[in-house]
C-alpha positions in Angstrom: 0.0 0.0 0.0 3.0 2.1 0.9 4.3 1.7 -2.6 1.4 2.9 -4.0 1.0 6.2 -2.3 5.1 6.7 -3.2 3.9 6.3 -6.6 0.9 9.3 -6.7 3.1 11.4 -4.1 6.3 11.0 -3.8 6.4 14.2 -2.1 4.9 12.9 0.6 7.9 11.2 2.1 9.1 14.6 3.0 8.9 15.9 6.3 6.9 19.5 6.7 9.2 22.6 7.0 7.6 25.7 8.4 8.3 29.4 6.7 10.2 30.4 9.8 12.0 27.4 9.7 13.4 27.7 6.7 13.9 31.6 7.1 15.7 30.7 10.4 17.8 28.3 8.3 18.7 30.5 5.2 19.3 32.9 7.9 22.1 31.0 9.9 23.2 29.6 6.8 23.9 33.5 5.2 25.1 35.1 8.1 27.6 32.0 9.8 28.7 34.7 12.6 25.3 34.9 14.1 25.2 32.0 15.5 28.9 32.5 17.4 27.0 35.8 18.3 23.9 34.1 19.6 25.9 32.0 22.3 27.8 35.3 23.1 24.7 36.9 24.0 23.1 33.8 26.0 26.2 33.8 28.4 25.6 37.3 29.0 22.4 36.9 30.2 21.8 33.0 31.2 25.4 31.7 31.7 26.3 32.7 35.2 27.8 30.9 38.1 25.4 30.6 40.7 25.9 31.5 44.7 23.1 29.3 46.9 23.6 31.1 49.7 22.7 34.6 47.9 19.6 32.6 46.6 18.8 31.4 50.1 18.5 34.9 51.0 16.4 35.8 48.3 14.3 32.8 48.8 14.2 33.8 52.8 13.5 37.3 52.5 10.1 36.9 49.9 6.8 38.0 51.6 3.6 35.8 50.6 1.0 37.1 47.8 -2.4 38.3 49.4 -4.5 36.0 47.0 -6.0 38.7 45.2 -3.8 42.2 44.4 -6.5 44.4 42.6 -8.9 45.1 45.7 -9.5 44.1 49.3 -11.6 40.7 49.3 -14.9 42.3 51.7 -15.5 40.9 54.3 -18.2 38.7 55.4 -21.4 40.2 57.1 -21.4 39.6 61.1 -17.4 38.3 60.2 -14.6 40.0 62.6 -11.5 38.9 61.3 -8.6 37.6 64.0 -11.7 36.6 66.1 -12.2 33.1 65.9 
């Protein structure tokens, strides 16, 4: 059955390649430095050592969310809150 489809289609047997694939491809493929460049930039920004105790402060030091930021929740009616 297989050899029948290849026969109608033999384009079929070729896997799909988006627009901004290929664009992405000719891309790299044009301009060989960018992608020396690319790396460049990622170390700048993502690349870094990393220091656990400065992220144990951070982590320490975060104050919990009220669960909802764009207005006080009201209260309920005959509700005192701290009272239980």
């Amino acid at each position: 059955m297989l050899d029948c489809l290849l026969a109608i289609a033999p384009e079929a047997t070729t896997m799909y390649e988006s627009e901004i694939t290929r664009f992405v491809r000719d891309l790299l493929e044009a301009n060989p430095k960018l992608k020396e460049l690319q790396k460049s930039n990622r170390a700048t920004w993502w690349d870094k050592p990393q220091d656990l105790g400065e992220q144990g402060e951070h982590a320490a030091s975060e104050v919990a969310n009220k669960g909802y930021a764009y207005f006080p929740v009201p209260a309920a009616r005959g509700f005192k809150p701290g009272k239980g």
